[in-house]
N, C-alpha and C positions, 0 to 999 in steps of 0.2 A: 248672451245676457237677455235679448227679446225673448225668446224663448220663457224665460222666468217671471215675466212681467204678468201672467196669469196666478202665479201664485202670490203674487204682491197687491191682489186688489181683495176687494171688500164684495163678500158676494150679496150683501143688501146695494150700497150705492152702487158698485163695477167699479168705484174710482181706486186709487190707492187707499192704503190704510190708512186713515189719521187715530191718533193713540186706542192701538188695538187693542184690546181684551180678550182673554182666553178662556172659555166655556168652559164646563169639566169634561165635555166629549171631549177635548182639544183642538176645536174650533175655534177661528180667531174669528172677530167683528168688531167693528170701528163703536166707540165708547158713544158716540150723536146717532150712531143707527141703530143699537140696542135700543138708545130709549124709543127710537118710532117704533119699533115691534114689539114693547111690552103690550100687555094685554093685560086688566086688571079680572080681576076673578071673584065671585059674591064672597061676602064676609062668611053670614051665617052657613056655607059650603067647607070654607076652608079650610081644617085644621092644624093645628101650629104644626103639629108631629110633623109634615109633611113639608116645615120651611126647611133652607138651607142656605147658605151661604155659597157663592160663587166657588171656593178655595176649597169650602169642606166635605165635597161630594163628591165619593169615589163612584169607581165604574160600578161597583155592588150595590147602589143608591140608585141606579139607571132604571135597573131592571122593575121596581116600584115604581118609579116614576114614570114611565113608560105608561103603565096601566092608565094612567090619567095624563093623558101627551095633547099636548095640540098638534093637531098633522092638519095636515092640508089635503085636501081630495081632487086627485086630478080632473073627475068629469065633471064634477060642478064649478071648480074654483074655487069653492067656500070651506071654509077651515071651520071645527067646533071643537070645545073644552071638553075632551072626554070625559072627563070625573063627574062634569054637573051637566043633570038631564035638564034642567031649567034654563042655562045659559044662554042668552042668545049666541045664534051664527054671527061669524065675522069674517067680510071678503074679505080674500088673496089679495095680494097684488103680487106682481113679478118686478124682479131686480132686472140690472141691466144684462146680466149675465145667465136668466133664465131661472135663476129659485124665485121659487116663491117665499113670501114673508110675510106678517100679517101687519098690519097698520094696529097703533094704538088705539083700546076702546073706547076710552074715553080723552074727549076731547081738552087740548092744551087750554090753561086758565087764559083770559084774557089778559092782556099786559098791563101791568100795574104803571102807570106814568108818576105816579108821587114817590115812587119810591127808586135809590137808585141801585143798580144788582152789578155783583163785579161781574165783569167781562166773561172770566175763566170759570166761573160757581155756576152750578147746575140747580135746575129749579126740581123741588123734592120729588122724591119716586112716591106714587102711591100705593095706599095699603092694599096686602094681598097682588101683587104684580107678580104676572108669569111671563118669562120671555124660552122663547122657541127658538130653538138653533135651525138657521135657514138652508144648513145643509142637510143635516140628517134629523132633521124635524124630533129632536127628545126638548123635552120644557123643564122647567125648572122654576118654583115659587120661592121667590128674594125672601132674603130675611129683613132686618130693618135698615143692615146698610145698604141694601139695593144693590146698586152697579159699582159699588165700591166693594163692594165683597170679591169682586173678581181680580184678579191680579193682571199686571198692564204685560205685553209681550213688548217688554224694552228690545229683544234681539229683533222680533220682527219690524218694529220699528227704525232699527237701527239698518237694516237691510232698503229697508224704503228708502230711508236718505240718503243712505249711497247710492242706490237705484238711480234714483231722481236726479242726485249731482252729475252721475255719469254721464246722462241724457241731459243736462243742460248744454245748452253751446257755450254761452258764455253766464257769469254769473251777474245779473241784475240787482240794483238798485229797491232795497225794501221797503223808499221812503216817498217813491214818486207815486202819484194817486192814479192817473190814467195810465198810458204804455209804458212801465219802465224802462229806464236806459239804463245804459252796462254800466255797472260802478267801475267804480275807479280806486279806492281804498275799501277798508273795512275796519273799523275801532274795534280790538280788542277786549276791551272793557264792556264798551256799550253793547259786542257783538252783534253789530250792523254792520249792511253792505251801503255805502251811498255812494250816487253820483256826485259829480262838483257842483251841482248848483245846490242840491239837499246837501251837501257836505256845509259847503257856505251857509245856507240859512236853517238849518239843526244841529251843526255841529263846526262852529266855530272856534279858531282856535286859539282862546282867550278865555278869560275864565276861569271857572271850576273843569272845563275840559281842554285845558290846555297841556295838562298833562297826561291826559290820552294817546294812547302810544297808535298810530294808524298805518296798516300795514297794506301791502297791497290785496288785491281778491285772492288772486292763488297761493299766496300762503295764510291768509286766514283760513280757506276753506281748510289746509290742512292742519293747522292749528286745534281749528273745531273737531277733527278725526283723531286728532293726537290727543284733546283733552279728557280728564281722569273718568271713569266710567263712572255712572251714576250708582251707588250703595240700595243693595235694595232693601227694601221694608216689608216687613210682615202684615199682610191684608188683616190681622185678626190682633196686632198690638203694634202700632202705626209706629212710635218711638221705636221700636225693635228694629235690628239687621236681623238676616237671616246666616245662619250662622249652621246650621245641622239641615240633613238631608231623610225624610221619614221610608224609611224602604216601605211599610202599608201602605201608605196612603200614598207614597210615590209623588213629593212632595219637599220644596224646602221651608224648613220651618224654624223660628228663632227662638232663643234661650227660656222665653218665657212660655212659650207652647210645651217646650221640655217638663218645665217645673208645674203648669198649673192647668194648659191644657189638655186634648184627650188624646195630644203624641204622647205622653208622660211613657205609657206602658208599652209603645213602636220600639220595634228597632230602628235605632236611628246610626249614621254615617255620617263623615267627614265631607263637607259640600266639595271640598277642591278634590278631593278624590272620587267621588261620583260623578262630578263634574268631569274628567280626563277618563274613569268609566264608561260612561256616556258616549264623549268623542269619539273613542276610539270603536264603541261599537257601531255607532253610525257611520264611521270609518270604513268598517270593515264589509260592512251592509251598501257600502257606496261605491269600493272597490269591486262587489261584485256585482250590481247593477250596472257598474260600468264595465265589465266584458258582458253583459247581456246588448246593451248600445251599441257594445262595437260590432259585436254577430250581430244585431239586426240593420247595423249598415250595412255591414259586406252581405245578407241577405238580399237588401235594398240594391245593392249592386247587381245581384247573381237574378233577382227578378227582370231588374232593365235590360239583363244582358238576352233573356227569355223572350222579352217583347221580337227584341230585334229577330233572334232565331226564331219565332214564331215566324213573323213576317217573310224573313228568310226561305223557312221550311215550304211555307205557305204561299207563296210565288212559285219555286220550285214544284210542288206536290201539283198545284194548275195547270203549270205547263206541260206536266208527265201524263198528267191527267188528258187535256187535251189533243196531246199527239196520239192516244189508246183511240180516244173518242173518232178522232177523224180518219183513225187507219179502216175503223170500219164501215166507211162511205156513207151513205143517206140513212140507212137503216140504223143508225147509231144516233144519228143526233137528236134525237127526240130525248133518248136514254141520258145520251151525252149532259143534255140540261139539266137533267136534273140530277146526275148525280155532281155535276156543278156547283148547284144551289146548296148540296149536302156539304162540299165541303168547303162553301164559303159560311155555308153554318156553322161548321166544325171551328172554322178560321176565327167570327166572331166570338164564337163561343169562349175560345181560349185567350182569345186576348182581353175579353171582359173581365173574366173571372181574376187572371194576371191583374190587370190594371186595379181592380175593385182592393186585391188583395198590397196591391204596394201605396193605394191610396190609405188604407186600415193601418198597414206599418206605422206607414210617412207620419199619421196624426198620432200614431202611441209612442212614436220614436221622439215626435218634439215634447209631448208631454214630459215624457221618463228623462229628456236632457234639461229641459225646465224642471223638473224636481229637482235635479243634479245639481242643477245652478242656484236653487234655494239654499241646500242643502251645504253646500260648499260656502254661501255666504253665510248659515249661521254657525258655521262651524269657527268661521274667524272673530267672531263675537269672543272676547274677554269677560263675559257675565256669565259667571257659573249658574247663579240660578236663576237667572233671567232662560241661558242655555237648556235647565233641566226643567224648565216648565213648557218646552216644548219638544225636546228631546225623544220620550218614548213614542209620543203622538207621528213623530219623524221615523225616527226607525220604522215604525210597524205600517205607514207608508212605502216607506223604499222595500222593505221586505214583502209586501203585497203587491209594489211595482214591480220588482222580479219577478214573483210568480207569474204573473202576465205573462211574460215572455218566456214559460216553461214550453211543455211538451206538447208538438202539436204547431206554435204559435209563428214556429222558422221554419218552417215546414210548405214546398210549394204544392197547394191547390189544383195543378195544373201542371202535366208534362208540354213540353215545347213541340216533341215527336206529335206528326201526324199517323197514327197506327193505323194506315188504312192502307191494301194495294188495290189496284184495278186486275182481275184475273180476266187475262184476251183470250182463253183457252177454248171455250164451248164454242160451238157450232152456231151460225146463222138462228136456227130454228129455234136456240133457246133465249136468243138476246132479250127476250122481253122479261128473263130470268135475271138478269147482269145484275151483280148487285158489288156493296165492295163486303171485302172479305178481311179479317183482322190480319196484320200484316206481322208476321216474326220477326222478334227481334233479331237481326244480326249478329251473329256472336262478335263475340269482346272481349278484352282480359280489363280485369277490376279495375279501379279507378284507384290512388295511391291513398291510403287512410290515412286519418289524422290523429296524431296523439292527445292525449285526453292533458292534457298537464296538470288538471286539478288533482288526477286523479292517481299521478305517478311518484314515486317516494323512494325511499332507500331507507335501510334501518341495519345497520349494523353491516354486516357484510352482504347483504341480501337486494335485491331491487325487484320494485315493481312498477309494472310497467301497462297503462291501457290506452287502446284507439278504438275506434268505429269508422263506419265507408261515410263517404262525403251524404251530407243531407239529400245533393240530389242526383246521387246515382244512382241509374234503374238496372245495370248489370249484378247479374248472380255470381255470388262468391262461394267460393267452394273450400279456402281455410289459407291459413293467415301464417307467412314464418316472419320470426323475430332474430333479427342477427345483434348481436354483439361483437367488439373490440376484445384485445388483449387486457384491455384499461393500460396501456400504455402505449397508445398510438399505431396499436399494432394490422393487424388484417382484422376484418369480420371475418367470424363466425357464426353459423345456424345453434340457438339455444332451443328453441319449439318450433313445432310444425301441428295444426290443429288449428278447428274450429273455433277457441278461444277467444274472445278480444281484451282477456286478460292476464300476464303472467308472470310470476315470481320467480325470481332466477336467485338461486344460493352459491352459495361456496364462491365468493366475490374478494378479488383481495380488500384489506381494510386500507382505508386512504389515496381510494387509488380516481382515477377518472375515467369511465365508462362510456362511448361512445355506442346511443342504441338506435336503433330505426326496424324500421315494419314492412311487409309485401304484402298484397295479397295476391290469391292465384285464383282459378276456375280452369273447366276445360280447354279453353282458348288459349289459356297460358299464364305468364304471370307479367302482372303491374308492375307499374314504378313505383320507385320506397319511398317513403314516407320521408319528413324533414328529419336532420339528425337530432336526438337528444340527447343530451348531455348529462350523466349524473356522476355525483360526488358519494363516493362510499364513507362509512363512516369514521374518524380517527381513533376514534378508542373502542375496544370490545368490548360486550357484555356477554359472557357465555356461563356458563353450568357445568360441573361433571356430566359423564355422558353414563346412563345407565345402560344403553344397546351394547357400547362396543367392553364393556367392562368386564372385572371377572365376576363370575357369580358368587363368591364368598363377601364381593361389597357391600357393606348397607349404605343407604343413602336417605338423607331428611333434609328438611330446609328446605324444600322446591328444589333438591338435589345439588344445593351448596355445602352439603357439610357430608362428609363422608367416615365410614372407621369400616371395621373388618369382622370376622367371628369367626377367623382362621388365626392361629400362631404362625402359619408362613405368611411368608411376602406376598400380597396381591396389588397389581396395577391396576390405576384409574385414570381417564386421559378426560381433557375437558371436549364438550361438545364442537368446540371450531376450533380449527386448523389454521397456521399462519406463515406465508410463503412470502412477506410482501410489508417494508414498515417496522413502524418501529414498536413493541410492545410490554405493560406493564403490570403484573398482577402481583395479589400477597394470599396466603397460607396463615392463618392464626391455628396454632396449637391448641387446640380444646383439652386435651386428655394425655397424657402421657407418664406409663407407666414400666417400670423395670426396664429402660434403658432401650425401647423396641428398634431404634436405629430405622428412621425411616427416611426416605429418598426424596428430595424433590428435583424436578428437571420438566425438560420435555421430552419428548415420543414421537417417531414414527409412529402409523396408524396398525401397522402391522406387530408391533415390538409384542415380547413374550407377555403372558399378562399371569403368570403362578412364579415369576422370582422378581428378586430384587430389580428394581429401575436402574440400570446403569451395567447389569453383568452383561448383556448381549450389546452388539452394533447397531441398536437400532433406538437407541436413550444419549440422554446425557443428564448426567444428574448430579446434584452435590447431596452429602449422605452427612447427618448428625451436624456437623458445626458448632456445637455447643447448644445445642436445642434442647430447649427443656419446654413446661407447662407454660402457659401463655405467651412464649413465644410468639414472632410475622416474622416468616419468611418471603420475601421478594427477590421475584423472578422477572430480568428485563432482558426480553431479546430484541437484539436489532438486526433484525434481516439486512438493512442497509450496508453495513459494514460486514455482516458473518461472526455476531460475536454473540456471548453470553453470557450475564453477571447475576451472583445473588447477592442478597442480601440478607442479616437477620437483625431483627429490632432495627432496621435504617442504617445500620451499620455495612459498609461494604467486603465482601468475603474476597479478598484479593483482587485487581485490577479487572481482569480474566479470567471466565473460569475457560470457555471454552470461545475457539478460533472457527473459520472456513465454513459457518452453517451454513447450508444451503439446502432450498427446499423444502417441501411443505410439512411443518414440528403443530403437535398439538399438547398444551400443558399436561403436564401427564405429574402422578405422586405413585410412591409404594409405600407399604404399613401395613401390618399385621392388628390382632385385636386392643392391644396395649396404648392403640394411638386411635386419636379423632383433632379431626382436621378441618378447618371451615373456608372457603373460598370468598375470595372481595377482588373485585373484578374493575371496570372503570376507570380503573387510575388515572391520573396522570403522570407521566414520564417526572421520576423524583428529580429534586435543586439541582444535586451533584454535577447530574448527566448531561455532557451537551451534545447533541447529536452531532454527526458530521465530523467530529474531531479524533486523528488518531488516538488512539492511547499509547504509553509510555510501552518499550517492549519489557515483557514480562511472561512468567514461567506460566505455563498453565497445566492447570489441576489435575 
């Protein structure tokens, strides 16, 4: 939660936010530090075209405004009104947090004493005021509501005061003048904390507060967290909720913005369902910034672990160094220094760089977990549009904090190896030649890769499957095997051997569970495998007729779901996947049928004859006519589990069983001559009737 306390302050004062306001950059600033950094701007300069209102100024309004921006200029400190050449300059100053922001130009009225001002009422904005966002320095000229035109950041508000409560010790007394002491109740009604002696002398219990209900601290405070969220109001018809969501202007806006203002002709949306829109994609934007957190700790890890090997290597590599040095007596040690000196350079060198680079992590790692922790508290916010007026400004944070930590970013600066040896080899004569020499790497077998899991799927009966070598391995790899399981607990097997680090494995049973892992190899030999993965094939099939294995008399349309003939003999058509494994369900609608063509459906062998009927050779099964006519569905459901096979036509069951003992791998298969056309629907689910697992009654078969 420290961590987040950077995105909880106010970058004019640094303190927290008190009732924040949201800029159209999407910039928050406390409602008392706006007005110090308004800047008024000459009249006769101004023109109206160029006013706006807080609420009503898209990001296509920027890029105009822009042109005539108040910035601030770093060499001098002094800030000017780009639009007016007459304008006078106006210093900087700096917040506590290092923006700069510009002081009000013209000075506060003096205090009126005869008059009396409420507490909470703000003294008027003046005409023509531009105020400048202290982060990314764009301006904007108020309209007449001033700082009411902007709408208030109830959620980030609402984050401060949980903020704040968490970090109290205890909850204090709101009614004592110097140190308060720790209450002791809290009135309900009056929603105060006091101690007993303010309890005593402000709130007595007699009276008109005597029926003040007074609870202790820690349950008022949760009280106040439990009670109903505040309704929001429309900045541009104060009496309005906000009731509709504008997709333009990316905006909630209420009933009468629909009817009279310029959302009339927006598309507009359902605020609780852009609002749960919203959530979920900042959700998903949050999910994946956080595997980027956790790789950049265990990078943080795999850096400290480098120090140490440095130091390690770097000790060692001395003392090797040393003993070279001394074996060749006096004549060496002049040499001996200084190739000393080199490789305690070498030494520094790499542990600065290391260090420099786990200092650079350590400060983007708290950052991106303080985002995290913003992020996660506004997401428990219950104000949808209090949530959607800060929502996209969110997202396109955390999706720019990702990017940070792309390619490049986990990546070590610095090998741990010292690549350097001492060669004792030459002769006396040439020692004043000694130099060191780049040292070969050692041979090695690969380092055990890592599956990619974002990037591995399954789709039907098929898997795919990717890894890469660890970030920081320097061994050469020369190609990569991939083993699979049975999908039923069985032994691996080799499916690829290649340079690959991607690959699609087919012909997979359907619903089955696949056990996969990876090697790699090089000269040296081969690695350890990879962690196991686990995948799930899919329960139901989607397949097609197959035009390769077909006859050539088929014709085929639909993306090759509908099939017919331009032969009067019988030709077979088998669908594109096979099924050995599970339980399966498909239907046949009758398009076409003419003069009685008598056509077959079943399954197939891959081999079976494909110029006769479906069912005259050993290598079919099939049921033929059934009362089939023009619009007929025929359904076809085999359950590999049991060895059985049933059709159906119109839903209706064609005997209990047709066929017994299948086993082995069947691909739907039909026969039909020109007189028939046939269309495939695929997906099914397994019909009411069927319950799997359960015998059936004995019965004749077909």
């Amino acid at each position: 939660m420290e961590e987040m306390e950077e995105e909880l302050k106010c970058p004019v004062c640094g303190s927290f936010y008190r009732e924040p306001i949201i800029l159209p950059c999407s910039h928050n600033i406390c409602l008392a530090c706006a007005r110090n950094i308004l800047v008024q701007t000459p009249d006769a300069e101004s023109p109206q075209s160029t006013r706006a209102s807080g609420s009503g100024v898209s990001d296509y309004d920027y890029l105009d405004l822009d042109k005539m921006s108040l910035y601030s200029e770093a060499d001098s400190g002094y800030g000017s009104y780009g639009g007016f050449a007459s304008a006078p300059t106006t210093p900087c100053q700096k917040s506590p947090n290092g923006v700069r922001v510009f002081p009000p130009a013209v000075p506060p009225p003096p205090p009126q004493h005869h008059l009396l001002q409420h507490p909470g009422s703000l003294p008027p904005i003046p005409r023509n005021s531009c105020i400048t966002c202290p982060q990314c320095h764009r301006s904007l000229i108020l309209d007449d509501r001033g700082l009411r035109g902007f709408p208030k950041n109830r959620v980030l508000e609402g984050v401060v005061d949980r903020y704040q409560q968490s970090k109290a010790a205890a909850l204090k007394c709101q009614l004592c003048e110097k140190s308060p002491k720790e209450a002791t109740v809290m009135c309900e009604q009056c929603d105060v904390f006091y101690c007993d002696p303010c309890r005593l002398r402000c709130h007595p219990p007699r009276g008109p507060l005597a029926k003040h209900r007074l609870v202790p601290p820690a349950q008022g405070r949760v009280s106040r967290r439990q009670s109903p969220r505040k309704i929001s109001t429309c900045t541009e018809h104060e009496l309005e909720n906000h009731s509709m969501y504008c997709v333009q202007c990316k905006m909630p806006v209420c009933y009468q913005c629909l009817e009279e203002g310029k959302h009339s002709t927006h598309e507009v949306k359902a605020l609780g369902a852009m609002w749960k829109l919203h959530k979920g994609q900042l959700s998903q934007a949050l999910n994946i910034l956080s595997d980027r957190a956790k790789e950049a700790k265990e990078f943080l890890v795999h850096l400290r672990n480098m120090v140490q090997h440095i130091q390690e290597n770097g000790v060692e590599f001395e003392a090797c160094l040393v003993a070279q040095c001394d074996a060749l007596i006096d004549a060496l040690n002049r040499r001996k220094a200084q190739l000393l000196s080199r490789v305690n350079k070498e030494h520094e060198h790499k542990l600065k760089v290391v260090r420099d680079q786990i200092a650079h992590c350590t400060v983007k790692l708290r950052q991106t977990t303080g985002l995290m922790e913003y992020c996660l508290e506004v997401i428990k916010e219950n104000d949808p549009s209090g949530f959607l007026q800060i929502s996209d400004a969110l997202i396109r944070r955390v999706h720019m904090t990702e990017s940070q930590w792309g390619k490049g970013t986990l990546t070590p600066r610095m090998t741990s190896d010292f690549d350097l040896t001492l060669d004792s080899g030459p002769l006396l004569q040439t020692i004043q030649q000694l130099d060191f020499v780049q040292m070969k790497v050692p041979s090695a077998v690969p380092a055990s890769p890592i599956l990619q899991l974002e990037e591995c799927c399954t789709q039907n009966n098929s898997a795919t499957l990717s890894w890469k070598q660890p970030p920081l391995s320097t061994v050469q790899v020369d190609g990569y095997i991939l083993e699979l399981d049975d999908g039923n607990g069985g032994q691996f097997r080799e499916v690829y051997v290649g340079k690959e680090t991607m690959c699609t494995v087919d012909g997979l049973h359907f619903n089955s569970t696949y056990k996969c892992r990876v090697k790699a190899f090089n000269v040296s030999g081969v690695g350890q495998y990879s962690k196991t993965l686990v995948m799930q094939t899919s329960e139901i099939a989607w397949f097609t007729f197959d035009p390769t294995s077909a006859h050539p008399d088929i014709i085929f349309s639909n993306d090759n779901l509908t099939v017919t003939c331009n032969s009067y003999d019988d030709r077979v058509v088998l669908g594109n996947t096979g099924f050995s494994r599970g339980i399966h369900y498909w239907e046949l609608s009758v398009d076409r049928y003419d003069n009685h063509p008598d056509p077959a459906f079943g399954v197939a062998r891959v081999d079976v004859l494909k110029d006769v009927m479906l069912g005259k050779d050993d290598k079919a099964w099939a049921m033929t006519d059934g009362g089939i006519s023009k619009g007929a569905t025929v359904g076809v459901l085999l359950d590999l589990t049991r060895g059985i096979l049933i059709f159906l036509v119109n839903d209706e069951q064609q005997g209990p069983i047709a066929f017994e003992a299948m086993e082995g791998l069947y691909f739907p298969a039909i026969s039909l001559n020109r007189n028939v056309q046939v269309s495939l629907h695929t997906g099914l689910a397994i019909p009411d009737f069927y319950t799997p697992g359960q015998p059936e009654h004995p019965s004749s078969v077909c």
